[in-house]
C-alpha positions in Angstrom: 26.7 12.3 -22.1 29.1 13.5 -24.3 28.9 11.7 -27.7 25.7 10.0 -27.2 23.4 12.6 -28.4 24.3 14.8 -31.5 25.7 18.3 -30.5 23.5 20.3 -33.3 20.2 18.3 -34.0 20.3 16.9 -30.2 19.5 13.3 -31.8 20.2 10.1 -30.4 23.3 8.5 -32.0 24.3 5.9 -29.7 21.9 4.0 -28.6 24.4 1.4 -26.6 26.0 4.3 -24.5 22.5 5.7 -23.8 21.3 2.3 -22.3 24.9 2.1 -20.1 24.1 5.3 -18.8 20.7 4.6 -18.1 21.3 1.9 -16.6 24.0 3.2 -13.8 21.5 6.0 -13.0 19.0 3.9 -11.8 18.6 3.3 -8.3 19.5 -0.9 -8.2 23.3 0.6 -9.4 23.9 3.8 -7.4 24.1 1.6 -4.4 22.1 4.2 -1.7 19.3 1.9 -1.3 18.9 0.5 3.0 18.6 -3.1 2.9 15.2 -3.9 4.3 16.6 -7.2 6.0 19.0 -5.2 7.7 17.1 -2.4 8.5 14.2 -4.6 10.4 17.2 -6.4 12.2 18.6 -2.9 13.5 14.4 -1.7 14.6 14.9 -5.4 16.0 17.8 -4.8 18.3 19.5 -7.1 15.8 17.7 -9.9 16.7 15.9 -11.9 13.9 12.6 -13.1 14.7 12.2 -17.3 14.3 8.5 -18.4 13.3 6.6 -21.2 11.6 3.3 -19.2 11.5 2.1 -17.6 8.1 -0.5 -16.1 7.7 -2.6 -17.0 4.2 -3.7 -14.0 2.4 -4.7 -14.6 -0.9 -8.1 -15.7 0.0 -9.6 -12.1 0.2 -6.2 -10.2 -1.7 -4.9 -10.4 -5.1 -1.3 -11.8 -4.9 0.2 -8.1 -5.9 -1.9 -6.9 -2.9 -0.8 -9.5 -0.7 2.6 -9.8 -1.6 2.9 -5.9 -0.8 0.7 -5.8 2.9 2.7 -8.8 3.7 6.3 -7.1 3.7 5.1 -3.7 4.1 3.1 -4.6 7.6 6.0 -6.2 8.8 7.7 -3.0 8.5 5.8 -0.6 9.9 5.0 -3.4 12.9 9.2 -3.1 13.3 8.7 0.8 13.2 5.6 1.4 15.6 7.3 -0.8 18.2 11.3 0.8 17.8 9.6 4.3 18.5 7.1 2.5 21.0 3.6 3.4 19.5 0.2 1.9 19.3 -0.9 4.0 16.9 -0.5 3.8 12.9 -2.7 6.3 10.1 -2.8 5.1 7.2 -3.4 8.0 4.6 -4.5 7.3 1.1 -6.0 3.7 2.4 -8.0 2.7 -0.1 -9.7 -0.3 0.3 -8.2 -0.9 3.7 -6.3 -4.3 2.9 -2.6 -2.6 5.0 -4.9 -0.8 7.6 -6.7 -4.0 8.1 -4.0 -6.5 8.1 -2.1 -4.2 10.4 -4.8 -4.0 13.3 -6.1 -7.9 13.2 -2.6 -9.6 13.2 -0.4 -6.3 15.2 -2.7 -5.5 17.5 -2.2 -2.0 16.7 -4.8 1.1 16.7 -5.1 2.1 13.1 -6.9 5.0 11.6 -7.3 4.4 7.2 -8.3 7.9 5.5 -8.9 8.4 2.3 -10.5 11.0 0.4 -13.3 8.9 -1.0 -16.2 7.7 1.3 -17.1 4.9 -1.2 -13.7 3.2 -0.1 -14.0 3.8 3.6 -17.3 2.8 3.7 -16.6 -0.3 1.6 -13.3 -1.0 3.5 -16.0 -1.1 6.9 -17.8 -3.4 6.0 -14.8 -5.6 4.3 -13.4 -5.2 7.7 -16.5 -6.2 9.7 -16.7 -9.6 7.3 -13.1 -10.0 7.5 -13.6 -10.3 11.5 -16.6 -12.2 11.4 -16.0 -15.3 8.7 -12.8 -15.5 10.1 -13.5 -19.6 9.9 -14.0 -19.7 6.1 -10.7 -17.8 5.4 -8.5 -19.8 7.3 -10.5 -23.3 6.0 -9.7 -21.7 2.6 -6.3 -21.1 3.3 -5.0 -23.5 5.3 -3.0 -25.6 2.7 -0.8 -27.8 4.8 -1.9 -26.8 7.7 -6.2 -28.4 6.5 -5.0 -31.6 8.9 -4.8 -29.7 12.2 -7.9 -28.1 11.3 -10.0 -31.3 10.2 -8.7 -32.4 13.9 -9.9 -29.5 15.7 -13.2 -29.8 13.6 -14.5 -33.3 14.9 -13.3 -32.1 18.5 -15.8 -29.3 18.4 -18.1 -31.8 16.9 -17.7 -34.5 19.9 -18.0 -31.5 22.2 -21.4 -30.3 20.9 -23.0 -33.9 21.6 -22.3 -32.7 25.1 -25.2 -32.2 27.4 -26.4 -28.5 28.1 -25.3 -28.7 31.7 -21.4 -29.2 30.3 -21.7 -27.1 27.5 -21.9 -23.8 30.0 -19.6 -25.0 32.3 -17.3 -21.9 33.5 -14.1 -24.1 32.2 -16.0 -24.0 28.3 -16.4 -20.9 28.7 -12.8 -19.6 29.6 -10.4 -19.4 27.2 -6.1 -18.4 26.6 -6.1 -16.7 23.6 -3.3 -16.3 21.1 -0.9 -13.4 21.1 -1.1 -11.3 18.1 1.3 -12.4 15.0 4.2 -10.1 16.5 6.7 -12.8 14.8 5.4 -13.2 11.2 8.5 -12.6 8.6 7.4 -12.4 5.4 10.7 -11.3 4.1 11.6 -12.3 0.2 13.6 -11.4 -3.4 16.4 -9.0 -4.7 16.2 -6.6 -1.8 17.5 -9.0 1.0 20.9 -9.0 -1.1 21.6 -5.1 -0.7 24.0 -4.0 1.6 23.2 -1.5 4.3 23.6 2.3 3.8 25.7 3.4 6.6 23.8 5.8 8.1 21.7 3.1 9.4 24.2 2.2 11.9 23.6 5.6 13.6 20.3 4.5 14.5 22.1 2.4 17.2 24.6 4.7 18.6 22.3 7.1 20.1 21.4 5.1 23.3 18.1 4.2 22.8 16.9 0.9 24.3 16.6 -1.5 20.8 12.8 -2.4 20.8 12.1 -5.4 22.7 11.2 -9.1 21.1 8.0 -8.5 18.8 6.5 -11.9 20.9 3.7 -10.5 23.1 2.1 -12.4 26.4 -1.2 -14.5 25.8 -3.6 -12.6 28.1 -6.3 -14.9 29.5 -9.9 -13.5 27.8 -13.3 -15.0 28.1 -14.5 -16.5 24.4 -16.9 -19.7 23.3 -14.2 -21.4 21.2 -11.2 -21.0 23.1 -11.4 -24.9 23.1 -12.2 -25.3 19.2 -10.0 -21.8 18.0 -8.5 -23.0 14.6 -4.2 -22.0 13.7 -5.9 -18.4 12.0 -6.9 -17.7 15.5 -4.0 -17.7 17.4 -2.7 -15.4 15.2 -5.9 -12.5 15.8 -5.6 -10.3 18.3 -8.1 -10.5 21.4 -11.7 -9.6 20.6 -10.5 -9.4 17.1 -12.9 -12.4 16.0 -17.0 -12.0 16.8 -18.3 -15.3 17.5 -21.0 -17.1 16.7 -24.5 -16.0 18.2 -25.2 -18.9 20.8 -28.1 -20.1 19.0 -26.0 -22.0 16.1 -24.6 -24.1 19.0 -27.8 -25.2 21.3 -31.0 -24.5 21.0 -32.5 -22.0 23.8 -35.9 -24.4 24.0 -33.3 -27.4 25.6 -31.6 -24.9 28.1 -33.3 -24.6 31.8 -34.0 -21.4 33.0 -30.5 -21.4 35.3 -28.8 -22.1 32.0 -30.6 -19.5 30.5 -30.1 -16.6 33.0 -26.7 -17.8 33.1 -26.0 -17.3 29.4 -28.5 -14.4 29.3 -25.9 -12.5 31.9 -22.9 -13.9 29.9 -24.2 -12.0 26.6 -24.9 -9.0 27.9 -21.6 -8.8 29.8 -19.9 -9.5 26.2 -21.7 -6.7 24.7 -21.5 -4.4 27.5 -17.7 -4.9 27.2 -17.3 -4.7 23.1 -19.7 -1.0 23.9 -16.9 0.2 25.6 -13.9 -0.8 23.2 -12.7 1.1 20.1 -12.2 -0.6 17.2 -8.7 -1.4 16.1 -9.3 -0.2 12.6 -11.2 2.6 11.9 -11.7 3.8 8.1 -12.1 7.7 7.9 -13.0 10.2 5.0 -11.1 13.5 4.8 -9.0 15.0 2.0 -5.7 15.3 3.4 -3.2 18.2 2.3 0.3 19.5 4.0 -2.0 22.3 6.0 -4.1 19.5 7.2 -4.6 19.2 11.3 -4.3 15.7 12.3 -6.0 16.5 15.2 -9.0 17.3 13.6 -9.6 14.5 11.5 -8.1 11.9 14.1 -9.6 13.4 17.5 -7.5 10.9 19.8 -4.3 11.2 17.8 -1.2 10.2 19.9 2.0 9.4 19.3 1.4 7.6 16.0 3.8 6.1 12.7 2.3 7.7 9.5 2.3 4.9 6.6 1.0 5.3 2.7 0.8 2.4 0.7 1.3 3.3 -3.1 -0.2 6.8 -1.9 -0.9 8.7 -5.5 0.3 12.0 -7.1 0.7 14.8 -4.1 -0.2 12.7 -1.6 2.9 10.9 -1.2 4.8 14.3 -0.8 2.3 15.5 1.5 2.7 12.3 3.5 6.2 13.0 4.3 5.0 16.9 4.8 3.1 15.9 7.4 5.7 13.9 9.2 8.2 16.7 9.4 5.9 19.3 10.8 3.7 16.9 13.1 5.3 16.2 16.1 2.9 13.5 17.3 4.2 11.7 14.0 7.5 10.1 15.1 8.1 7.3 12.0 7.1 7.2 8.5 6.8 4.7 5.8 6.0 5.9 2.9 5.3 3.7 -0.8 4.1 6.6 -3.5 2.4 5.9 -7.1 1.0 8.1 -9.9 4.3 10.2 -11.0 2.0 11.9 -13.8 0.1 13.2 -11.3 2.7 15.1 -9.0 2.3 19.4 -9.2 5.3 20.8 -10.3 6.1 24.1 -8.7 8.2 25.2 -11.9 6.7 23.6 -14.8 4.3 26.8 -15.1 6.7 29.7 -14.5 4.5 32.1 -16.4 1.7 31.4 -14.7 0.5 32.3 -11.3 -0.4 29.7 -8.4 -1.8 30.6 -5.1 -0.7 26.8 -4.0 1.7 27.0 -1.3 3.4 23.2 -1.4 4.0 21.4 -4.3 4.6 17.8 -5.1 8.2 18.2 -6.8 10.7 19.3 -5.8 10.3 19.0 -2.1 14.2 19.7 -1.3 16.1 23.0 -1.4 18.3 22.1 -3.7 16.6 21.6 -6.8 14.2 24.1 -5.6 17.3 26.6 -6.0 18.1 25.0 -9.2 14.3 25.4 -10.4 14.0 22.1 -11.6 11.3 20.6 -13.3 10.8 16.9 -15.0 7.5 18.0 -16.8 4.6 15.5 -17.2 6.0 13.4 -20.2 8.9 12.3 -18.1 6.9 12.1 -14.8 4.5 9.8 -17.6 7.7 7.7 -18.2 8.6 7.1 -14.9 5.5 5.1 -14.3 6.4 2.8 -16.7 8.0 -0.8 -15.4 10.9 -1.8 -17.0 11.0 -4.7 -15.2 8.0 -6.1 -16.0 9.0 -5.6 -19.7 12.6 -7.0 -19.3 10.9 -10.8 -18.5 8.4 -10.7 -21.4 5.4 -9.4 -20.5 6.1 -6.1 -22.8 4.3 -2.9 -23.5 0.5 -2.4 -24.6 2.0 -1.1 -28.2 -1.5 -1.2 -29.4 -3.7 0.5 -27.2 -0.6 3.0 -27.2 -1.5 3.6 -30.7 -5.1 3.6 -30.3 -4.3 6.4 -27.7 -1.7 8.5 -30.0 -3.9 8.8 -33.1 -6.4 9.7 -30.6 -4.7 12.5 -29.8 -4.4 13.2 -33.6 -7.5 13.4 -34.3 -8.6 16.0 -31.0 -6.3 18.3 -32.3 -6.9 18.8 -36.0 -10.2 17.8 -35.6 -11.8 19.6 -32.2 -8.9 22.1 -32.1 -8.1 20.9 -28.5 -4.6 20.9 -27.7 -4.6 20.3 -23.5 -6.9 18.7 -21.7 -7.6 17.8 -17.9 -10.4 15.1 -19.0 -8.8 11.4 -19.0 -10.0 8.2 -21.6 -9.7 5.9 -18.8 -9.8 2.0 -19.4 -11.5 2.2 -23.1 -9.3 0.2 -25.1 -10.3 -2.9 -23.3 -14.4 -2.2 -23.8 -13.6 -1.4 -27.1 -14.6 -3.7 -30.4 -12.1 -1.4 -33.0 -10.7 1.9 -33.3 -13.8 3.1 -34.3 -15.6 2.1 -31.1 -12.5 3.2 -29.4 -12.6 6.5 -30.8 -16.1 7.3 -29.8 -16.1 6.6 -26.6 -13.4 8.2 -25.5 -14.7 11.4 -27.5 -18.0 10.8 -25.1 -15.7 10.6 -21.7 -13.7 13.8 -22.9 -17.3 15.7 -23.3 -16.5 15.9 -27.5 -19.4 15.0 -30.0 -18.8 12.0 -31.4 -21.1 12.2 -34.4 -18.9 14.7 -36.0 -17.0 12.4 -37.5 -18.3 9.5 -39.1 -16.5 5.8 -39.3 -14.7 6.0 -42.5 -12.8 9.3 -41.5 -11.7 7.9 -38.8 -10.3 4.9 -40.0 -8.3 7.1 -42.4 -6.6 8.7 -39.4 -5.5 5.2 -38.2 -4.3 4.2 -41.5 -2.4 7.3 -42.3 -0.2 6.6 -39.0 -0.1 2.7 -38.9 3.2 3.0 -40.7 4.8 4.0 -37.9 3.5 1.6 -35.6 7.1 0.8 -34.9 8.5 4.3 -34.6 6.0 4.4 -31.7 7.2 0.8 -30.2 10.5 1.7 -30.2 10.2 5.3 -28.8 8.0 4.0 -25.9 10.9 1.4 -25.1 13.2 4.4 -24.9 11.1 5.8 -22.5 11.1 2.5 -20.5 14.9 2.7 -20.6 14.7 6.1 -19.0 12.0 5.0 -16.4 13.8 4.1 -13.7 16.3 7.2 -13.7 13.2 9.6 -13.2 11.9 7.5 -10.6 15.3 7.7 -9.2 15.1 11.7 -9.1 11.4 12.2 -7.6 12.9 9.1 -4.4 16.1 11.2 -3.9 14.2 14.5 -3.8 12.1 13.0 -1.4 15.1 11.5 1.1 16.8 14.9 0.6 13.7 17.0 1.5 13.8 14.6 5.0 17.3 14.6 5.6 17.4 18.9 5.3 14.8 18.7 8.4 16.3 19.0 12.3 13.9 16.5 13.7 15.1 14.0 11.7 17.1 11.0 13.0 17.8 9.0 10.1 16.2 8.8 6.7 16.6 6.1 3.9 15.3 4.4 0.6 14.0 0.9 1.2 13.4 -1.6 -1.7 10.0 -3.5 -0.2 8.6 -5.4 -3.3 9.7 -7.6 -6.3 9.4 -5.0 -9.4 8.0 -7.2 -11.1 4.7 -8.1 -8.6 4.8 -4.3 -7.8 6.8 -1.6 -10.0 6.4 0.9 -7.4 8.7 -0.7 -5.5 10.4 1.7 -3.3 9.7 3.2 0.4 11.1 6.4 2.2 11.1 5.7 5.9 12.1 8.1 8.3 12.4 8.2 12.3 12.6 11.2 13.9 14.9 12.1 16.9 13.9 11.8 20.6 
């Protein structure tokens, strides 16, 4: 970096230089990103899957959220059947859009934890209304597809005008249904165009049978609308839908007693067989850390592919903890978030931790070196410079809400650090004013200390250098990228150091500009 910054004050002096540098330190330029097209054709046995199906998801997911469960499930799909698993835990889960998503259209066993029992209780009972209005999200979402279903509509119509007798004959009441949505490709953007790093080659030179065509076999199963089941159906796996309670189809009162035992033995088969089924998804609460046993929190864990979708802070590092000391974990897909939130093992020197595993570094040789980012350049590298290279720019005023907030704390309340966090004030505020006390109430400070007037003189006294602040925040935007390159290539280091490691690489899944946190570490272990 010679001549960029000055060799006695340290200052910037050319900015153009700076940018270029930047800018070749970022991960699109160093060229060590997998190509994801690539790598799914390589889990594929290099065959491409062909399909017309698509699944809609927008009806009950934002499009950021669906554009990222989408490619992401398709992934991990790729990975659970290359190492021939059933299983997938989803740590960090959330709301359970992946965990769901994965388990109704993969068919696979998936266990969401999170540490917070208001999202896995919520994500239950999203899942249970996912499963059981199945009809009004594919109606919704249909699109070109609404013909087909209009069709299938005044079918089940004419069929209902049947008499009783035909309405429970054995041949309505067997059905073929669909194989699960093994060949969905939701592939798309910049990251299709990367080449493949070469160590992804090696994956196919150690003699392992590629993973067969993702296609599964119908399997014949008993269900009331095999004759009527809409596109969104086929797609389900079995027993993935719950039907419709008899009684919204005939009336009991018209049925003969036959009829009735019949259906009467029917229903209590059903039930008697859903009794006896796990459920493909199953949310979980437990606060997960590297010295966690799996076993204990998932009591039927098998052989399993660990996934985190934009996992936050430590939990991303302990995700890829886990996989290299669990041997029942034998892939990994891992998407973190939250950079301000990592622990740094040396940030602190002087002060003494009893915490045995840290969230950066992770590999041995910037542990050796003692490295440390600190928080304001883990804060920068949640920044998206993508999303401010096409327009939509940075929040320059709320940042300057927020720094002559910080102002005023100091000389004000004498408090110079902090663990207490605004939050999402600026938005519910009227003016600074109203800005000012708020936060003041979140941080636990007494507000009527200072009155309006005093504080507009703080935000007056600073306005001046409203653009000193715009352009030092675009700096750090600049910079972005190059210290989310760091914490990634720690990460894949950390993997690669391991023995039980087969191959480890940086996949770009998402458009940077839907989803800044754009980049997964997926791993498979050896056999």
């Amino acid at each position: 970096f010679s001549g960029i910054f000055c060799e006695n004050s340290k200052k910037l002096i050319d900015l153009e230089s700076f940018l270029d540098a930047a800018k070749e330190f970022s991960m699109p330029h160093l060229g060590i990103c997998t190509s994801l097209r690539q790598l799914i054709e390589v889990l594929r046995g290099m065959e491409e899957e062909k399909t017309d199906k698509e699944m809609k998801t927008d009806e009950f997911m934002n499009s950021k959220k669906s554009h990222e469960v989408l490619v992401m499930s398709q992934l991990v799909n790729c990975l659970a059947d290359y190492c021939g698993v059933k299983q997938v835990i989803d740590l960090g889960s959330g709301k359970g859009y992946l965990s769901s998503f994965l388990s109704l259209c993969y068919d696979l066993k998936v266990y969401g934890i999170d540490s917070s029992s208001i999202n896995t209780n919520g994500a239950t009972e999203r899942n249970r209304k996912l499963k059981k209005y199945w009809k009004a999200y594919q109606s919704h979402s249909s699109g070109d597809g609404r013909g087909p279903v209009l069709e299938k509509e005044k079918e089940r119509t004419a069929q209902d005008n049947m008499t009783c007798k035909e309405a429970v004959d054995e041949k309505c009441l067997s059905s073929n249904t669909g194989s699960p949505c093994r060949d969905l490709v939701f592939i798309s953007g910049s990251p299709l165009e990367m080449n493949v790093h070469s160590v992804v080659s090696s994956m196919t030179d150690t003699g392992k049978e590629t993973c067969p065509h993702l296609a599964g076999k119908p399997e014949p199963e008993e269900n009331e609308f095999s004759q009527y089941e809409f596109p969104f159906l086929k797609i389900l796996p079995v027993n993935a839908v719950e039907s419709d309670s008899s009684s919204k189809r005939f009336h009991r009162g018209d049925l003969c007693d036959e009829e009735k035992e019949q259906r009467k033995a029917l229903n209590v088969q059903a039930k008697a067989k859903k009794l006896n089924e796990s459920n493909v998804y199953s949310p979980l609460t437990s606060y997960i850390t590297a010295e966690t046993e799996l076993h204990d929190v998932v009591t039927d864990l098998k052989d399993s592919v660990l996934v985190g979708l934009h996992t936050c802070g430590d939990l991303a590092s302990t995700t890829l903890q886990l996989f290299a000391a669990k041997p029942e974990i034998k892939a990994v897909c891992s998407v973190g978030c939250c950079y301000h939130l990592l622990s740094e093992e040396f940030e602190n020197p002087a002060e003494e931790f009893t915490q045995e595993t840290w969230g950066f570094p992770m590999c041995q040789y910037l542990r050796e070196m003692a490295w440390c980012c600190g928080r304001n350049a883990r804060m920068s590298a949640c920044l998206a410079l993508e999303r401010v290279a096409v327009s939509q720019g940075l929040p320059t005023e709320s940042l300057f809400y927020r720094a002559v907030l910080q102002v005023i704390i100091k000389e004000c309340y004498g408090v110079t650090r902090s663990d207490g966090r605004v939050g999402k004030v600026f938005s519910k505020s009227s003016s600074f004013p109203d800005y000012v006390r708020k936060s003041l109430k979140k941080l636990g400070l007494d507000e009527s200390k200072l009155s309006d007037n005093s504080i507009m003189d703080y935000y007056e006294k600073y306005q001046f250098r409203l653009n000193e602040l715009e352009a030092f925040n675009m700096l750090k935007v600049v910079l972005a990228p190059c210290i989310e390159t760091l914490i990634l290539l720690d990460r894949l280091c950390y993997l690669i150091e391991q023995d039980t490691i087969a191959w480890a690489g940086l996949v770009q899944l998402f458009d940077p500009v839907k989803s800044p946190r754009c980049y997964a570490v997926v791993a498979v272990k050896k056999w």
